[in-house]
N, C-alpha and C positions, 0 to 999 in steps of 0.2 A: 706494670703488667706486660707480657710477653704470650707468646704463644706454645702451647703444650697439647704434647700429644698422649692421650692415655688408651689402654688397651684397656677392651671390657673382657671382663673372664667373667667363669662360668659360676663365681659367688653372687653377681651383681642378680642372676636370675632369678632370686629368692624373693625379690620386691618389685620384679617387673609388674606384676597388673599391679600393684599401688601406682608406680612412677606412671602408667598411663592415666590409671584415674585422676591423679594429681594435675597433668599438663592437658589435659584432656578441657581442664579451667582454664581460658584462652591468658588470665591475664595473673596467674600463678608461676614461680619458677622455684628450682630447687637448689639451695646454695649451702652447698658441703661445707661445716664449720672445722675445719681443717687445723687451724692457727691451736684449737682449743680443745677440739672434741675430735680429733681423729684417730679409728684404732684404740682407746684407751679401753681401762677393765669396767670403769663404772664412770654414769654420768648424774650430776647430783640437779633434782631438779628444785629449786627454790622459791617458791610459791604456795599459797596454804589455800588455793581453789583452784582447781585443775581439772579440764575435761582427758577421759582417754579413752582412744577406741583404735579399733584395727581397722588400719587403711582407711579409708571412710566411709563406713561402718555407723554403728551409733555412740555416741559420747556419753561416756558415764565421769560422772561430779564424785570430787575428792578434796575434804579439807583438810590437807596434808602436803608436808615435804616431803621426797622420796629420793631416794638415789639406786637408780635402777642399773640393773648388773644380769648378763645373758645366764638363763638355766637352763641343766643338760641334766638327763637321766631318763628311767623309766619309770612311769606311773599307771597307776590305776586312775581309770575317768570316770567318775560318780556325776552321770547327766541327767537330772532331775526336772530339765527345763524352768533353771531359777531365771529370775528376772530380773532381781542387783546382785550385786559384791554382799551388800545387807543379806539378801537372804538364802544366798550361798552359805557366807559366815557364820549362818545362825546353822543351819544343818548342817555345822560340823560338831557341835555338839552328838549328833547321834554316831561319830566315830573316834570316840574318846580311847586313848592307846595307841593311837592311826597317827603318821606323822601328816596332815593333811594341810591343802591352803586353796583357797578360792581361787579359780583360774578364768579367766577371760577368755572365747575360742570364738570360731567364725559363727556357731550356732548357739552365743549366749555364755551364760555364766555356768561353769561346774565345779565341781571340786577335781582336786586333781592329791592322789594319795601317793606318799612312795612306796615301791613294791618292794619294800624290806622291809614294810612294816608287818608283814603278814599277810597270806594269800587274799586272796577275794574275790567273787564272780562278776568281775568288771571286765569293762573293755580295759585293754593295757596299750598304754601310748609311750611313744618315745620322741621325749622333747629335745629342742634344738632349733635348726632352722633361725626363728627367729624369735623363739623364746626367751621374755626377758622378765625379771622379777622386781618386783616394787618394796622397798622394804628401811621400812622405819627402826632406828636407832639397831641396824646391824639384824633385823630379823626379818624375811621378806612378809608384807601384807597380803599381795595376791600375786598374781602372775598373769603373762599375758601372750597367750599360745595361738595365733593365726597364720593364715595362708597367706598375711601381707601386714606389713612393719607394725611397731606400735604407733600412733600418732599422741602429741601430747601437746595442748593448751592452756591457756590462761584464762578465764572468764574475763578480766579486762582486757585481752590479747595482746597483751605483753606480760610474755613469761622467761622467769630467771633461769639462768643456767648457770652451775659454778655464780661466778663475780659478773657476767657477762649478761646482760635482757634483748630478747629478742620478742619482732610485733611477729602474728599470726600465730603456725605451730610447728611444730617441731618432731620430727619423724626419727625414733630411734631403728638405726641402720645396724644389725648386726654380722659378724662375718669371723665366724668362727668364736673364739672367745675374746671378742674385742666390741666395741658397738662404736659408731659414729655417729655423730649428732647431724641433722638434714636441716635447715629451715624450709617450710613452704611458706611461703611468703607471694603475697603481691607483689608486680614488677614494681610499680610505683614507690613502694613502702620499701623495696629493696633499692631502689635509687636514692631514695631519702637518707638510706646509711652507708654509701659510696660516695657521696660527691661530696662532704666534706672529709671523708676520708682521703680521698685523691689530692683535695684541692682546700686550700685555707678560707673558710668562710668570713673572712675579714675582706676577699678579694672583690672587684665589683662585680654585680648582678650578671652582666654581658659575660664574663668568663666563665661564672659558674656556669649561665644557661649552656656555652659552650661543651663544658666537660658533663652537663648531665644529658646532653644532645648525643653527645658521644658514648658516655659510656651506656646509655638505652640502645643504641644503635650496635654496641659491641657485645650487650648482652640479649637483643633478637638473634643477633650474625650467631652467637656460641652456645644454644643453646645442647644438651646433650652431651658439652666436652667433654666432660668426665665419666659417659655411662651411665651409672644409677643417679648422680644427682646433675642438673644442667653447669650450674660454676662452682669452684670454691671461695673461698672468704679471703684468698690471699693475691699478694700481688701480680702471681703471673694471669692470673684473671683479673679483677679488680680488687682492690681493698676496701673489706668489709668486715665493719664493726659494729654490728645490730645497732641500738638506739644512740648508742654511748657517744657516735659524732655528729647524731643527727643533729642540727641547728633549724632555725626560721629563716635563714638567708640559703639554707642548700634546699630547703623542701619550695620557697620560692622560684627558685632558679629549676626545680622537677615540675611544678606545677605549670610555671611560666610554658612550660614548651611540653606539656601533655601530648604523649606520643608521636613526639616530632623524632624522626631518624634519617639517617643521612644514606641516599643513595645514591648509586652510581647506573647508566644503561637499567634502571628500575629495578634494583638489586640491591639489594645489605651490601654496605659495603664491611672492609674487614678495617673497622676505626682504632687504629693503637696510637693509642697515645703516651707521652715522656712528659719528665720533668722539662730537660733544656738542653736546649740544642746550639750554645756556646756560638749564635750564629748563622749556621746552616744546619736543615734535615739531609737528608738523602735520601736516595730510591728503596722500596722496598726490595726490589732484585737486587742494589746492592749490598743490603740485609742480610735477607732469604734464600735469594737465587729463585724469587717467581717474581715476572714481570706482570707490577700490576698498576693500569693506569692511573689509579688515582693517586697511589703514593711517592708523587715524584718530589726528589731531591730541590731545593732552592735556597738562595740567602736568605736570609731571615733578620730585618733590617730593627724588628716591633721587640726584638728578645733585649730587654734592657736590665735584666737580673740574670745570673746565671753560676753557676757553681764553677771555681777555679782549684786543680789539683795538679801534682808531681807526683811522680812515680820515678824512682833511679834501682835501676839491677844493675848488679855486676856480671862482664861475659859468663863469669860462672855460674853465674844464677839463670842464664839466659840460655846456657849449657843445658844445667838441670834438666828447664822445664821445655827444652826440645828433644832429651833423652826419654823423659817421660810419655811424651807424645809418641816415641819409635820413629824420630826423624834420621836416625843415624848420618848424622853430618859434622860429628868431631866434634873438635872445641868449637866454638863460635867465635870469631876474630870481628867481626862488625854487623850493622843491621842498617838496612837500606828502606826508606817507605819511597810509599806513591800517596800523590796528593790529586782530587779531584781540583774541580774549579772552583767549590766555596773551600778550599783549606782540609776539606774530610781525609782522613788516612782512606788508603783503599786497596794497601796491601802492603806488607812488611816480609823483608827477607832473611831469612839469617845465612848468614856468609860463614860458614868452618872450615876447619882444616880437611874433610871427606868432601864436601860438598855444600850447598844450598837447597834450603827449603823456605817455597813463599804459602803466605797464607792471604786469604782474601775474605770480606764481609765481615758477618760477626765473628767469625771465626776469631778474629784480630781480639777481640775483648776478654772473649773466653779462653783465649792462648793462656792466659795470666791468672786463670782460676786457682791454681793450684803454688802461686805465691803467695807470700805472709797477708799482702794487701786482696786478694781475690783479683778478680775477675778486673780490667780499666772500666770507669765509671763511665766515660765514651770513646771515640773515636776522630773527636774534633780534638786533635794535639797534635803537637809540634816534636819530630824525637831528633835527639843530640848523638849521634851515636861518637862515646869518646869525646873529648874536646875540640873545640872550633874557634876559627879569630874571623873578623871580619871587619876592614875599614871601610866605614863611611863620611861622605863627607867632604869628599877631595876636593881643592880651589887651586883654582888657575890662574893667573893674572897673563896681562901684555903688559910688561913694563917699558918706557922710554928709556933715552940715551943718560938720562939725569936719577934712572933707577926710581922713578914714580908711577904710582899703578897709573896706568893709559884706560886699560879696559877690562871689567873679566872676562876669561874666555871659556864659560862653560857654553857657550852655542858656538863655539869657532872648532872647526875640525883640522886633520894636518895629516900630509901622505908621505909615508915612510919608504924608502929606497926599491922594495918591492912593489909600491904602488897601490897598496892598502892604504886608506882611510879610515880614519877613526878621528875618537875626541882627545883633544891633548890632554898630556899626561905621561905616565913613565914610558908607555910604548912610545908617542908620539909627540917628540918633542920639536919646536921652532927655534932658527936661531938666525938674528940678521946682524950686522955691526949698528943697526940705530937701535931695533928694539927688542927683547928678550922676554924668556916664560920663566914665571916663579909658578913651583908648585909648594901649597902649602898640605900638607897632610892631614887626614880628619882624623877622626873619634876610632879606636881599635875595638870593637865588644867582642869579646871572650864569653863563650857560652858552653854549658857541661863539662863536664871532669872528667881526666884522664881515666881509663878503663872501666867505664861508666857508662849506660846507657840511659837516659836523661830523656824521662815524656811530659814534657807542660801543658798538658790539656785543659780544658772548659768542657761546662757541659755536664748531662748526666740522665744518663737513658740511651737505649737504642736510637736514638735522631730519625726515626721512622714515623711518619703523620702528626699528628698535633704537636707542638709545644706547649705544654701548662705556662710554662713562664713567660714564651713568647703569646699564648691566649690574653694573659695579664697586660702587659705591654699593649697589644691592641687594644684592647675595652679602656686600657687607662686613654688612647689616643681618641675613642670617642665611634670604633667599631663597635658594630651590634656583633650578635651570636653568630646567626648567621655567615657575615662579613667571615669571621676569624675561622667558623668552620672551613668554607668557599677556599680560603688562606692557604689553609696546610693541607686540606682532601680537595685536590685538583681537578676539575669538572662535575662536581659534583650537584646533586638536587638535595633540599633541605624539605622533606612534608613527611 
């Protein structure tokens, strides 16, 4: 999950009084099924008892599949003041040669005819908006024409969509000739199919409570991100897979902490949470570029799982994707990082033949969006730039007159003709006629390859508030929820 910015336009206004009726239920939210249902031409509903009504409106029963699809055109409105779909249906017998179908509107059931079937002294309507049709084996049943979305249920409340089942109902969202799938759902019932999505419900109790603490707490803070619906279904908000990952170990871990959320000065805080953090988090300013108390950078001693990756470009690749960017600074001849005080990169330079360009934050990850690998998994690595040697290991000895080691001399120092001190060794060497220095040579490691730029990172997520992997780690150490919250969101209150 990440943060995203979305601008509401002027389609989203076609279902504003729905989206207020809807949140208007203090403990309702609206989760855009994105992954599945977003923009597409037709949504297939699968289920053979189904309530539908306009916005919420009154619900009429249907024992039927349908796969509903937006209709557009001009009709004639035959308003008889029916009462069902049933007895619409039946008085379309009295327009036999009429190409006609029962249509759903904000004042009940009508008919609705097309005006190329022949004139008529009806009212003449022009559908759209949010007009969508219901319709069995390719032929539509009825239609369903209001001043706010369709809504669709399940009588057991959980109903199919495509291969996918979702609990409450399901509001189809149209916008032009595309339609998106909405769940309204209860918070709780919507945390039920998030927390073993985010997180493995094999893990203990204490971490789940952890990530469904948080992510309750991320989905009060986000509500409305997207405009007409509050979150989507996908990662940069949370991952959400209606019933299909719910377990009895993640609805434990939602129930266990029943609207517990984490605040900070008595405020939502903004809870993002990662896979792993290879070690350390970091600041959210060093992120984002906004200083914010509680998401302060620290080691992280509890992470004892953690994803290990390489990434190697060549200058030319490293070329490429600074020309791409419009850095104009030549070839690229090496790259320079900066490292915090847990090991985090926190700015990378490229050195060319024009010039230098540094980058800083996330920036650094998403530099590399547009190489074969995407975007680096984090920012906890170590970079090679070109090949390196490094001897470690060095020994000293004080040898006697008879050439037998006397002493080591790693804690003995020695001053050179300028009068510099240091530790012996090849600058500073001793020499007397009784006793003398052996240097023996350590270990040489050779690290990256010639014309090669070489990232050995851990890790995997923005390293920004929680760690999942480091949450795991603490509950296995015998931390409650709380505790692990407290952990990674820095002065924080848990109620």
């Amino acid at each position: 999950m990440k943060k995203l910015k979305y601008m509401v336009s002027s389609a989203i206004m076609c279902c504003f009084l729905s989206y207020m009726g809807v949140t208007a239920y203090a403990n309702n939210i609206k989760i855009g099924l994105e992954k599945g249902f977003k923009n597409v031409a037709s949504i297939s509903v699968n289920d053979n008892d189904i309530n539908v009504s306009i916005g919420n409106g009154k619900k009429y029963n249907f024992k039927s599949s349908y796969v509903i699809k937006p209709i557009s055109g001009t009709y004639y409105k035959i308003d008889e003041g029916f009462s069902s779909f049933d007895e619409a249906k039946k008085r379309l017998s009295a327009f036999v040669g009429y190409s006609g179908i029962p249509a759903l509107t904000d004042s009940g059931w009508a008919i609705y005819i097309r005006t190329d079937s022949g004139k008529l002294n009806y009212q003449v309507v022009n559908t759209g908006g949010n007009c969508v049709g219901f319709s069995v084996n390719g032929v539509n049943d009825f239609i369903v024409d209001g001043s706010n979305c369709a809504i669709v249920n399940a009588s057991d409340g959980i109903i199919g969509l495509g291969s996918s089942f979702y609990r409450d109902s399901i509001e189809i969202y149209r916008s032009g000739s595309t339609l998106t799938a909405i769940n309204l759902i209860d918070e709780e019932n919507y945390l039920y199919g998030v927390i073993n999505s985010e997180m493995p419900s094999s893990w203990s109790l204490e971490a789940q409570k952890a990530q469904a603490v948080a992510a309750r707490t991320y989905m009060q803070r986000n509500k409305g991100k997207h405009g007409h619906y509050d979150l989507c279904d996908g990662v940069h908000c949370q991952d959400y897979n209606g019933i299909k990952n719910e377990t009895e170990n993640g609805k434990a871990a939602v129930n266990g902490t029943k609207g517990l959320c984490i605040y900070y000065d008595d405020k939502l805080i903004e809870a993002v949470y990662f896979s792993s953090d290879g070690g350390a988090t970091i600041d959210g300013e060093e992120a984002w570029g906004t200083d914010t108390p509680y998401l302060k950078g620290k080691a992280d001693k509890y992470e004892k799982e953690c994803k290990e990756w390489t990434r190697e470009f060549t200058y030319s690749e490293i070329t490429n994707l600074c020309e791409a960017k419009g850095y104009g600074i030549g070839n690229v001849v090496t790259v320079d990082a900066t490292y915090n005080n847990n090991g985090v990169i926190t700015s990378l330079t490229f050195n060319g033949s024009k010039g230098k360009k540094t980058i800083e934050g996330d920036g650094i990850r998403s530099f590399f969006s547009k190489s074969s690998g995407g975007s680096l998994l984090s920012r906890n690595f170590k970079l090679n730039s070109g090949q390196t040697s490094t001897t470690v290991g060095n020994k000293i000895y004080v040898l006697n007159s008879a050439n037998v080691t006397k002493l080591a001399a790693s804690q003995l120092s020695a001053q050179n003709k300028d009068g510099q001190k240091g530790p012996l060794g090849n600058s500073f060497m001793a020499e007397s006629k009784v006793e003398s220095i052996r240097l023996e040579k350590g270990e040489t490691i050779v690290e990256g390859k010639p014309g090669v730029v070489t990232l050995i990172g851990k890790g995997y997520g923005h390293n920004v508030g929680m760690s999942q992997y480091g949450a795991k780690g603490m509950a296995e150490e015998g931390y409650k929820f709380d505790d692990i919250l407290k952990f990674y969101y820095t002065g924080v209150e848990i109620k």
